[in-house]
C-alpha positions in Angstrom: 128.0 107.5 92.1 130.1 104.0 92.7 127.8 101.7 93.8 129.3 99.1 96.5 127.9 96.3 98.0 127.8 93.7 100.7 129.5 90.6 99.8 130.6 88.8 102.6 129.8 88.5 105.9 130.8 87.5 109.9 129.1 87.3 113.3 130.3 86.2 117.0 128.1 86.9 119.7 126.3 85.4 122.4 124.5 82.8 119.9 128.1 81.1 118.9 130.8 82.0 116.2 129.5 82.0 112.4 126.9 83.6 110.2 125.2 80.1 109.9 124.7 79.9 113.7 123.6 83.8 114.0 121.2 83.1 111.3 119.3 80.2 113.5 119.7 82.2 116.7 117.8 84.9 115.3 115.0 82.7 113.2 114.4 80.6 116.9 114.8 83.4 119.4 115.1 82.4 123.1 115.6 85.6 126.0 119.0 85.0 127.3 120.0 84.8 130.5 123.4 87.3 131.7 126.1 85.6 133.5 128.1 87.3 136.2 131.7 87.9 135.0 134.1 85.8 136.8 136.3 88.6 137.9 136.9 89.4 141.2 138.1 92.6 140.6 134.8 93.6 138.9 132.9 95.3 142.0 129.7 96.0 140.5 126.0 96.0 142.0 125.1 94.8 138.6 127.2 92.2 137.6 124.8 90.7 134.6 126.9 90.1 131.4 126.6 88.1 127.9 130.0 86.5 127.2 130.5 84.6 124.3 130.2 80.9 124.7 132.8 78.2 125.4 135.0 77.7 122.3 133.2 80.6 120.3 136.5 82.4 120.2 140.4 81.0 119.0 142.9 80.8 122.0 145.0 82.2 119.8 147.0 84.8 118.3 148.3 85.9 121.7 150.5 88.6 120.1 152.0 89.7 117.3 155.2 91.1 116.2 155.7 91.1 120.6 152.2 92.9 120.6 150.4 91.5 123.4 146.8 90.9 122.2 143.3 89.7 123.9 140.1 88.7 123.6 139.0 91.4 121.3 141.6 91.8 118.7 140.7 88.1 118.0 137.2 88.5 117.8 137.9 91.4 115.1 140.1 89.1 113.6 137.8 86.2 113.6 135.2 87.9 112.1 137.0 89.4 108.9 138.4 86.0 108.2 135.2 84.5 108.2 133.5 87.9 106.3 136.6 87.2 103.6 135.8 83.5 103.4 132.4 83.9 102.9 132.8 86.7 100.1 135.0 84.3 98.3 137.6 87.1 97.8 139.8 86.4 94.4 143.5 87.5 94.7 144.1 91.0 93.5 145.8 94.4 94.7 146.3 93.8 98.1 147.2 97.9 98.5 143.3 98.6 97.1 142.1 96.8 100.2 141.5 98.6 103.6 140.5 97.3 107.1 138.2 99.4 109.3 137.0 98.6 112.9 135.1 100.1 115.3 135.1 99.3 119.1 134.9 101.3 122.4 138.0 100.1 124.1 139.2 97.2 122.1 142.1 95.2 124.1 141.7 97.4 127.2 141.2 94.2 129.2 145.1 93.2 128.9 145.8 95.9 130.3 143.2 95.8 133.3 144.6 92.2 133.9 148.4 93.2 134.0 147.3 96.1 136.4 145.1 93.8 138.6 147.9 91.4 138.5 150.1 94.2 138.8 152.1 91.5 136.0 153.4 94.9 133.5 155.7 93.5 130.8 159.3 94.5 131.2 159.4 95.8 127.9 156.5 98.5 128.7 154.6 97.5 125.8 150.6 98.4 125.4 147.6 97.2 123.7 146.5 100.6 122.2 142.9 100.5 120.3 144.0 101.5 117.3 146.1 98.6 117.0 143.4 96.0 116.4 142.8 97.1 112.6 146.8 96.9 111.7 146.5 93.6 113.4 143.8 91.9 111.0 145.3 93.8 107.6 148.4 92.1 108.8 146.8 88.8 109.3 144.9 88.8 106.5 148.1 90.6 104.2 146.2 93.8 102.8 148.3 96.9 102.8 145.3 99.3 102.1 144.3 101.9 104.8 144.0 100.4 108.4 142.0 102.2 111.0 140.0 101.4 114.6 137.4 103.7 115.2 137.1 104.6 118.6 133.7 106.1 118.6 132.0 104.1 121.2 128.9 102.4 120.4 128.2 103.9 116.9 131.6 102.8 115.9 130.8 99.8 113.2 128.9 102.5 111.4 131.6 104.7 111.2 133.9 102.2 109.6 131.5 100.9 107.2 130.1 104.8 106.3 133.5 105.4 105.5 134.2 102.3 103.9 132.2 103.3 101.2 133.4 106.8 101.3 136.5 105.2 100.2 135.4 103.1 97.3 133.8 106.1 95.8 136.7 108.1 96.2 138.9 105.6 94.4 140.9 104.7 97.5 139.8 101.1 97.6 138.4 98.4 95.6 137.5 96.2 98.5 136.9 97.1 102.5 136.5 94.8 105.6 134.9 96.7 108.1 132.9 95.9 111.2 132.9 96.5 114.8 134.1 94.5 117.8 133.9 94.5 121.7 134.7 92.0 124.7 134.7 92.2 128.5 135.8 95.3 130.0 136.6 95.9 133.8 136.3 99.6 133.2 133.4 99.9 130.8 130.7 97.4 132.8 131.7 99.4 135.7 131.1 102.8 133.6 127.5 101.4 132.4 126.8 100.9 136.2 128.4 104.3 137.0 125.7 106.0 134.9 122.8 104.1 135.9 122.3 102.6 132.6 122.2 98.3 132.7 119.2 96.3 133.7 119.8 93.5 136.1 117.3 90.9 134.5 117.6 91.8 130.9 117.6 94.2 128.1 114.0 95.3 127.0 114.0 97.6 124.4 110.5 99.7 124.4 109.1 97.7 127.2 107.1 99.9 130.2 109.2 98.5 132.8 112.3 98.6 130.8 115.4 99.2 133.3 118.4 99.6 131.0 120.9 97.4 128.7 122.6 94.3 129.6 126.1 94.4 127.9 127.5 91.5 125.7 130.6 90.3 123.7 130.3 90.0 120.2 131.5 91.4 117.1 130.3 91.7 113.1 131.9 92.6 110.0 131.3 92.7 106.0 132.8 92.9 103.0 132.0 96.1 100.7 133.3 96.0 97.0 132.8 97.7 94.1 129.5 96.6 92.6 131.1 96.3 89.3 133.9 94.4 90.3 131.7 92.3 92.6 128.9 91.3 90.1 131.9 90.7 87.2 133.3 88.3 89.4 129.8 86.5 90.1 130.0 87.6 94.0 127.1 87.1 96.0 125.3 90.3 96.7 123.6 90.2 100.0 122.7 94.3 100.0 123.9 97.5 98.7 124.8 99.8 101.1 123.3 102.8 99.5 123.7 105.7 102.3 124.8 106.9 105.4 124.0 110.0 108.0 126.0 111.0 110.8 125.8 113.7 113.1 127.1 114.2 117.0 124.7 116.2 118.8 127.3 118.2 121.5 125.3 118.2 124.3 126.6 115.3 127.0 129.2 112.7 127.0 127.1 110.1 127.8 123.3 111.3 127.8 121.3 112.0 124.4 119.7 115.6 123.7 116.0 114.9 124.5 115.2 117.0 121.3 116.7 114.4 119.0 117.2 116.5 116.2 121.0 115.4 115.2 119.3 111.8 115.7 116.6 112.6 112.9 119.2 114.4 110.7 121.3 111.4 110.4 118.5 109.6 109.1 117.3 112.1 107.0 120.6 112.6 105.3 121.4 108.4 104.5 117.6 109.0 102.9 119.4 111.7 100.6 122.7 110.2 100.4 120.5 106.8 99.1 117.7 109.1 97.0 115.4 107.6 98.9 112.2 109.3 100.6 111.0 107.5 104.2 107.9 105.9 102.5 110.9 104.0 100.6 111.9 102.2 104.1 110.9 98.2 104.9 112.2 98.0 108.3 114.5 99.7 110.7 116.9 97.8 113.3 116.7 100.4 115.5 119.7 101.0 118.4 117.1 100.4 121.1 119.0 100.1 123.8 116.6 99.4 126.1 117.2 102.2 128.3 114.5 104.8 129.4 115.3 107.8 127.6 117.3 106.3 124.6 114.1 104.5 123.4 111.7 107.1 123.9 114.1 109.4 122.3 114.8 107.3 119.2 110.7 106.6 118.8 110.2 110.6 119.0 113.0 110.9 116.1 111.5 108.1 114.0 107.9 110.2 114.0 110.0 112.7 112.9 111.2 111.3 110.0 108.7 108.7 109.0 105.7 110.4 110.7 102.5 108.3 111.8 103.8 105.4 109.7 106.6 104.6 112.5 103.5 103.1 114.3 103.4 100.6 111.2 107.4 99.8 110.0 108.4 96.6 111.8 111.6 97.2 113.7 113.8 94.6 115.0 115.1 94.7 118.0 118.4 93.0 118.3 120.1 93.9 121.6 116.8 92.2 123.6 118.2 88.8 121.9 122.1 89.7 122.0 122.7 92.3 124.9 124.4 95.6 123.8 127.6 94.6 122.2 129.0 98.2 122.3 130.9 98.7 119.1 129.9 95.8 117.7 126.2 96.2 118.2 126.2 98.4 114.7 128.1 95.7 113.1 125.7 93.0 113.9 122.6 95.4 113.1 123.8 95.2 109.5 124.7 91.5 109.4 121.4 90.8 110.1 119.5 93.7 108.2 121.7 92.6 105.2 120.5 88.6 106.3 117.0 89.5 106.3 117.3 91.4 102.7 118.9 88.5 101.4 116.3 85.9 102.5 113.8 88.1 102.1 112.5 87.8 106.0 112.6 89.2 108.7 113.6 87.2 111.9 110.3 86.9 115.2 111.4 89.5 117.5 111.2 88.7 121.7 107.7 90.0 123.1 107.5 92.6 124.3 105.9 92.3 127.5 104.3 95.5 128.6 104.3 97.5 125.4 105.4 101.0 126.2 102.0 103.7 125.1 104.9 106.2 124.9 106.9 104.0 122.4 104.0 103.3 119.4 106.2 101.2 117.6 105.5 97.7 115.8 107.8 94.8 116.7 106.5 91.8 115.2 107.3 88.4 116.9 106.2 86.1 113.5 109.0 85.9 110.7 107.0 88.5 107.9 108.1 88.9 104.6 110.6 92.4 103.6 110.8 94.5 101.4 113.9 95.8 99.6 115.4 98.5 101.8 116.3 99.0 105.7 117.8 101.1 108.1 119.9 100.7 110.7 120.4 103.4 113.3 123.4 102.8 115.7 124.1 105.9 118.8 127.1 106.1 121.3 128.4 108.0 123.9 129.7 111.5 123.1 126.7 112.4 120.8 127.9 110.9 117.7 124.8 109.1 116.0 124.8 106.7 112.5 122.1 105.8 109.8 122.7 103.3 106.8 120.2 102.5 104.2 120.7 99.0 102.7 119.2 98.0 99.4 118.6 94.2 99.0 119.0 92.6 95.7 115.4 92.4 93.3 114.2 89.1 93.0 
């Protein structure tokens, strides 16, 4: 089987814009504090938000080709340039490179904003999410496949699982794929619809846990050909060396309480990888921070790794970063792929009032890795992702 890997990388979130500044937010954690959106038009009872900070994010491209664009497309965009750069990508076939991203609702912001403003443009054009992906292969000139998954919250795992779907298949040397998300009118007031954000903060497998707290950010990666990447003396941060998926059909929004499409999708990336779940270092779980998604994923974990869940240090990004939605996978493997790389694993936030229903270990020292993680991302509709990442021997 091709083997691809993880050459490149890109982070925005809460912390600032760049990799470099990600990697010193996570090794010097400090629990955020939301801000309330300034939009008037946002009539919430729980307003708590993590935007991205003051000059993290380009004023610019505002369209292209008369498309207008927001906030998100450039995020996405932001983030591949910076994954590119940091790969150090040669010229080659610009047709064997493809561009797939993953994000809830992408530019859906534009139009809330021309609909609040009631400001349409004459010409009746539309931000459409699928747009985003055929905006950065445009941007960055590749003429491979383009695609925006639209999967909700699992969505950077899609892209990237089928990413490397592609390289093995022959239909690409080289894929940028990540995951992105910005302020949405619609989908804060969705999250408070179903009950689902915490007004002080996100606190994944904490006893008084009260939901998420959503935040902008977004993360992509580069995946090459192994054997094109280690010819070319690339850095190898990780191989990505499987992926489950599975969508459980039972709810649009809620999880099945038996788990069991949660557990297959990480029993599968085992097989996909050949890997048993004694092989596994850490996990970055999707913990949420929600009642029933973390007791759920802690009951699939025991299913899968069995007494030893108790003892696999899990880190717990969203308590640091909020739940940046379709990004929130994209960023789990930035930093999974970070800690592999460096060879430790970030303190986690405390957690306060440790759950007994959630026996989980989330260390708050940096500790020393191993070789392989997972990283489990969920959304809405049912449709749940597991990669297995194998860091580089040292």
């Amino acid at each position: 089987m091709t083997e691809v890997v993880i050459t490149g990388l890109g982070a925005l979130c809460r912390l600032g814009a760049g990799v470099d500044r990600f990697w010193q937010g996570l090794l010097d954690p400090v629990r955020p504090t939301p801000s309330v959106a300034p939009d008037p038009l946002a009539h919430v009872p729980i307003p708590a938000f993590h935007f991205l900070p003051e000059g993290a994010l380009p004023d610019g491209p505002t369209s292209v080709d008369g498309l207008e664009i927001g906030r998100a497309t450039r995020a996405a965009l932001t983030v591949a340039r910076e994954a590119v750069a940091d790969a150090g990508l040669p010229g080659g076939d610009p047709a064997r490179t493809a561009v797939l991203f993953g994000s809830s609702i992408a530019d859906a912001y534009v139009i809330e904003q021309w609909r609040g403003t009631k400001s349409f443009p004459e010409d009746g054009r539309w931000t459409p999410v699928f747009a985003t992906a055929s905006v950065v292969a445009r941007e960055l000139g590749t003429h491979g496949a383009a695609g925006t998954f639209s999967n909700a919250c699992s969505g950077s795992g899609y892209s990237m699982a089928t990413g490397v779907d592609m390289i093995r298949a022959g239909e690409a040397d080289t894929v940028i794929a990540g995951g992105f998300e910005t302020y949405s009118r619609v989908a804060h007031a969705a999250f408070n619809q179903v009950g689902a954000l915490d007004p002080v903060s996100c606190r994944p497998f904490d006893a008084t846990r009260g939901g998420t707290v959503l935040g902008e950010g977004a993360g992509a990666v580069v995946l090459e050909r192994a054997d094109r990447a280690r010819a070319r003396g690339a850095r190898v941060y990780a191989t990505l060396t499987g992926s489950g998926w599975s969508c459980e059909a039972y709810h649009a929004t809620g999880l099945d309480p038996e788990g069991g499409q949660i557990v297959r999708a990480m029993r599968d990336a085992l097989a996909e990888a050949g890997h048993t779940p004694d092989d596994v270092d850490f996990v970055v779980p999707h913990a949420t921070g929600t009642k029933l998604n973390d007791l759920i994923e802690t009951q699939a974990m025991y299913g899968v790794f069995g007494e030893r869940t108790a003892e696999i240090p899990l880190y717990s990004l969203k308590a640091l970063l909020g739940h940046t939605g379709g990004a929130s996978g994209g960023l789990a493997v930035v930093a999974a792929a970070l800690f592999l790389h460096h060879q430790v694993m970030a303190p986690n936030l405390p957690v306060a009032d440790p759950d007994p229903e959630c026996r989980v270990r989330v260390p708050v020292d940096r500790i020393p890795v191993g070789r392989t993680a997972m990283v489990n991302s969920y959304a809405f509709g049912g449709n749940n992702m597991s990669l297995l990442l194998r860091g580089e021997p040292r």
